[in-house]
C-alpha positions as CSV (number, residue, x, y, z in Angstrom):
1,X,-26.8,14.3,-18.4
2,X,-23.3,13.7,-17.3
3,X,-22.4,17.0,-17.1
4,X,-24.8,17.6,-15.2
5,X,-24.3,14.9,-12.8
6,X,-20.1,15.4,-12.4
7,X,-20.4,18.3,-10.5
8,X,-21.8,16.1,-7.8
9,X,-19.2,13.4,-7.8
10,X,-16.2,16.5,-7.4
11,X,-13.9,16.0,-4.0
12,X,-15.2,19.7,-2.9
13,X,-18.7,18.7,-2.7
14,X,-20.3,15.8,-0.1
15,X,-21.7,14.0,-3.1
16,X,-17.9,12.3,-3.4
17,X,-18.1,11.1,0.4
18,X,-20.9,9.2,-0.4
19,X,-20.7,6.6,-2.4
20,X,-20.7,3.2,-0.8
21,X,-17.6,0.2,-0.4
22,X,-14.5,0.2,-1.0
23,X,-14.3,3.3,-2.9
24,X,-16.1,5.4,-0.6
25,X,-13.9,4.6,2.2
26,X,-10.4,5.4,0.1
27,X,-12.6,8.3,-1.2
28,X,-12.7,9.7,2.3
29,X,-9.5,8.8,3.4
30,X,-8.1,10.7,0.4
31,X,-10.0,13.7,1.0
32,X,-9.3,13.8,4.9
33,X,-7.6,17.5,5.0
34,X,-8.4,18.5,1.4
35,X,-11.9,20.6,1.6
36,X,-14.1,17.5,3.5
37,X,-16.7,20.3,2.9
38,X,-18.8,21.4,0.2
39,X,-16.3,24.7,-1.5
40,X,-18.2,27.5,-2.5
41,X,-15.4,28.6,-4.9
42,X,-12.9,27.1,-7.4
43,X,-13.3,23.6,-6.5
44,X,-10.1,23.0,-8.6
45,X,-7.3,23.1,-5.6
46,X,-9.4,20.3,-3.7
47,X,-9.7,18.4,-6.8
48,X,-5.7,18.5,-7.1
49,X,-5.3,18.2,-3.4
50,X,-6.9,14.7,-3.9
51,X,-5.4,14.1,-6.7
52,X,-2.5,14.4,-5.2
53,X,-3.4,11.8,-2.4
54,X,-4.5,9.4,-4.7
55,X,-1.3,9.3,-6.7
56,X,0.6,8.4,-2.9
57,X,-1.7,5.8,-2.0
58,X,-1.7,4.4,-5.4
59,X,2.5,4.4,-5.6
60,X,2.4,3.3,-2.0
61,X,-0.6,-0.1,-3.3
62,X,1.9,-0.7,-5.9
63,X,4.8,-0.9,-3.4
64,X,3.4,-3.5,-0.9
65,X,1.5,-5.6,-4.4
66,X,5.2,-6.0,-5.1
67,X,6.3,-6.8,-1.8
68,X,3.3,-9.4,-1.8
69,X,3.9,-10.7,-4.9
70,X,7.7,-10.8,-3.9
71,X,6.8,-13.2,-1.0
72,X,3.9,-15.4,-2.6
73,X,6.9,-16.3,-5.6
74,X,9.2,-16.6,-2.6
75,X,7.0,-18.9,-0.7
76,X,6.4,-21.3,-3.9
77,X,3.2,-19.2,-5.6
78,X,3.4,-20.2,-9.1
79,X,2.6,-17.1,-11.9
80,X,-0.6,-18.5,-13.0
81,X,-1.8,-18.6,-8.9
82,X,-0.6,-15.3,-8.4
83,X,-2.4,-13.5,-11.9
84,X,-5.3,-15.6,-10.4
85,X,-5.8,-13.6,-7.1
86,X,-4.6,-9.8,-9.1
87,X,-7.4,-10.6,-12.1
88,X,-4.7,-10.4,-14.6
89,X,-3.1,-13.0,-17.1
90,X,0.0,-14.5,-16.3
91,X,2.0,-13.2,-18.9
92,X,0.9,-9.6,-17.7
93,X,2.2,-10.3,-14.0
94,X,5.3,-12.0,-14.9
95,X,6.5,-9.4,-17.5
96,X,5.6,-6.7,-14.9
97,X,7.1,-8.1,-11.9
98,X,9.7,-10.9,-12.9
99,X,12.7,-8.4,-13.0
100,X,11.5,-6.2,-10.1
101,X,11.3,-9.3,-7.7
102,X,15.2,-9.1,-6.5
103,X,16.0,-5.7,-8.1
104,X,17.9,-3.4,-5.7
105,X,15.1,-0.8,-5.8
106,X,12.9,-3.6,-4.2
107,X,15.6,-4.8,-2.1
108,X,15.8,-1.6,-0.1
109,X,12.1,-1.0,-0.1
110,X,12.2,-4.1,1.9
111,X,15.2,-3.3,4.2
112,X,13.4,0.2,4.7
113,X,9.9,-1.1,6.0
114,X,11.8,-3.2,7.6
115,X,13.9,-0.4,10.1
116,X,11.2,1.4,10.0
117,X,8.9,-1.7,11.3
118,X,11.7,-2.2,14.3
119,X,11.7,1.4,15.2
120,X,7.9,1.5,15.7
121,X,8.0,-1.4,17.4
122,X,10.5,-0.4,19.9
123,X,8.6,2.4,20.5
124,X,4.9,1.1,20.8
125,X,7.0,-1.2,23.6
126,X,7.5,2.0,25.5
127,X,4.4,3.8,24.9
128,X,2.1,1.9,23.0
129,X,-1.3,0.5,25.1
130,X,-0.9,-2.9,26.6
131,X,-2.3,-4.9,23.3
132,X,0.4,-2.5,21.3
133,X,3.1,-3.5,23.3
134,X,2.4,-7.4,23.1
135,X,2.3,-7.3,19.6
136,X,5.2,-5.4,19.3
137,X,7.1,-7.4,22.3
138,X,6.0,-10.6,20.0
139,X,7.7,-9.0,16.5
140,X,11.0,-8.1,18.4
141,X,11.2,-11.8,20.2
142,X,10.2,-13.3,16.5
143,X,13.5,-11.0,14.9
144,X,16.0,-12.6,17.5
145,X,14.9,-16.2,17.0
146,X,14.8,-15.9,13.2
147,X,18.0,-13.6,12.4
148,X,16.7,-10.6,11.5
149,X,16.9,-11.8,7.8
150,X,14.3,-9.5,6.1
151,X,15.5,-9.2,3.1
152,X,15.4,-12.5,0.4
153,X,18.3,-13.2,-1.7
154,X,18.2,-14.4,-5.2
155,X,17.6,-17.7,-5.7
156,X,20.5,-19.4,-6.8
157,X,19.0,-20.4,-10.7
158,X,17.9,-16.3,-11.0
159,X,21.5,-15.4,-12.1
């Protein structure tokens, strides 16, 4: 019966579009550009294609749970609160994000988004539509009065 029933779950035929939630909409966003239509061929370079997409929007998840997960322990989350909300055990979170929470890698991840968040706003000020442009007027003002300190130093017991 499965075997029968996987052809119709495959990114090249409409089948994968359909399903419902969550996973129907990353389905489709994943599949935007790879064969959105049923292929009458080797479905194989539409599944890869997806594949593909799936692996960048799952490395790109992982980058901004970090970041979360980064700020929550920053803004006094405790491990257990945090494992809560991510369905995992506390040990599991801690062991996986502990060392990566002021690791360099992270770090510039941060001070990246961040240049790259200033950029598009500068730009949305110019040319964005008039609800664009408040925002972004808004996120500019907020850097000047704060400091523009994006990224978090260590605290001083992490050393």
């Amino acid at each position: 019966m499965e075997n029968q029933l996987w052809p119709y779950l495959s990114p090249s035929r409409p089948g994968w579009w359909l399903v419902g939630g969550v996973r129907g909409r990353v389905r489709r966003v994943v599949s935007e550009g790879g064969g959105r239509r049923e292929s009458a061929g080797d479905p194989l370079p539409v599944v890869l294609d997806v594949l593909g997409n799936v692996d960048r929007i799952r490395r790109t998840l992982d980058n901004d749970v970090l970041m979360l997960v980064a700020e929550a322990h920053q803004h006094g989350a405790s491990w257990t609160e945090i494992a809560n909300r991510l369905h995992r055990t506390k040990q599991t979170v801690h062991q996986q994000y502990q060392h990566r929470l002021y690791a360099c890698r992270t770090r510039e991840l941060l001070r990246r988004d961040h240049q790259e968040a200033v950029r598009q706003a500068q730009l949305l000020c110019r040319q964005g539509d008039p609800e664009e442009m408040v925002e972004s007027r808004a996120f500019l003002r907020r850097l000047r009065t704060v400091g523009e300190r994006p990224v978090p130093s260590p605290p001083a017991d992490h050393r």
